[in-house]
C-alpha positions, 0 to 999 in steps of 0.5 A, spaced: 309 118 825 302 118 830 296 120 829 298 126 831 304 129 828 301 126 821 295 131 822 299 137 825 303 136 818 297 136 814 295 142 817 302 146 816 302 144 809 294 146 808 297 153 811 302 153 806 299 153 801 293 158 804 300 163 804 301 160 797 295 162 794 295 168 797 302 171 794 301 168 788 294 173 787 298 178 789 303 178 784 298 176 778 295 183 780 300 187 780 302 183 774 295 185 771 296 192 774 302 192 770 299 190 764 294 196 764 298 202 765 303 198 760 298 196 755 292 201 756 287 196 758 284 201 764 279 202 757 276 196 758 274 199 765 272 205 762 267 201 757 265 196 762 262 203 767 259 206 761 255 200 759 253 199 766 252 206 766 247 205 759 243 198 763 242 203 769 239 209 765 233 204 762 227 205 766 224 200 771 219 198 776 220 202 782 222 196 787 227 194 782 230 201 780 230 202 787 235 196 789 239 198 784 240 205 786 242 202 793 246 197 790 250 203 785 250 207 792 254 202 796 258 198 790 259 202 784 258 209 784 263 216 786 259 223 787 263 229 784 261 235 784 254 233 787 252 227 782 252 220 782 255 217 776 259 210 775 266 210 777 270 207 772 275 205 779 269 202 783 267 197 777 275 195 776 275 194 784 269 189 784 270 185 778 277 184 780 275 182 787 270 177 785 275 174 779 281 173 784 276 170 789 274 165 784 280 164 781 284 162 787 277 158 791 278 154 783 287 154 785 286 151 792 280 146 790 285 143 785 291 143 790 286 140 795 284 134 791 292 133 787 295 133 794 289 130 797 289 135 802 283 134 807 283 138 812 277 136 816 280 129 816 287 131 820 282 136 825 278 130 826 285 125 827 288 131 832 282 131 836 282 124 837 289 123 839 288 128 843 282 126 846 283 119 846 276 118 844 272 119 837 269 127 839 262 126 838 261 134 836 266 133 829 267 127 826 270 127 819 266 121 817 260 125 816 263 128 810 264 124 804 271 125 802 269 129 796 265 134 799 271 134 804 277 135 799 272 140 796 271 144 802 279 144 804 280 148 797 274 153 798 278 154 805 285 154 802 283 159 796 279 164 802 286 166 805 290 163 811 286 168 815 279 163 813 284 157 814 285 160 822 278 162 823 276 154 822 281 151 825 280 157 831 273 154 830 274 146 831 279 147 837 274 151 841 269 147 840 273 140 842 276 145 848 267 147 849 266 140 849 272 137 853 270 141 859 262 139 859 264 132 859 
């Protein structure tokens, strides 16, 4: 097998595993989702706000409470009735959001270093069996293979909708960069 049909086949597996980890986020959700209804554990969402709710109470700087108010403003807090109170389901939405993000960037770093799943090295081969010559916009070996694998996982655990971005990305620049020579 070429160069190239080497590095199409990297890629499709480093999409497949995007779409593995995104599917397998949902269903942890709405396993956890189960777990709440199932198990009461919408109380933990219930103290959290209130906690939240009690550090917010306590008096700051003008500047700092200031940015907090923004940040309760955006992230965290519901109007009812006219007032501006913690939301038990804005806390659980946040938390949630950074945990599985986190979660599935970890899941797509170890699937990238125990498949040795390196993404920029089989743009960097496409790119070069198509072209013919190095590409002197990207080239693989600039990034040490750690740092790489590293990369490929963070890009992996983002979703498949990151993946095509980046890839999207690398093909205009080659296309950019095919065009001016």
């Amino acid at each position: 097998m070429d160069d190239g049909h080497q590095a199409l086949m990297l890629i499709a597996t480093t999409l497949f595993f995007a779409f593995l980890i995104e599917r397998l986020t949902e269903i942890v959700m709405a396993l956890f989702e189960y777990g709440e209804v199932r198990f009461g554990w919408y109380r933990f969402w219930q103290r959290r706000a209130a906690r939240i709710a009690q550090t917010l109470a306590q008096p700051r700087d003008a500047a700092w409470q200031q940015e907090i108010q923004r940040a309760l403003e955006r992230y965290l807090s519901r109007e009812a009735n006219g007032v501006t109170a913690v939301a038990v389901a804005q806390v659980r939405r946040v938390y949630l959001q950074v945990v599985t993000k986190v979660l599935s960037v970890v899941v797509g770093i170890i699937l990238a270093w125990l498949f040795d799943l390196n993404l920029f090295a089989a743009i960097d081969q496409l790119n070069n069996a198509a072209t013919e010559q190095a590409s002197p916009y990207f080239s693989a070996q600039l990034l040490p293979h750690g740092l790489a694998l590293v990369l490929t996982g963070l890009v992996l655990g983002l979703g498949a909708g990151p993946l095509h971005k980046v890839i999207s990305a690398l093909d205009r620049a080659r296309k950019n960069n095919k065009e001016a020579a």
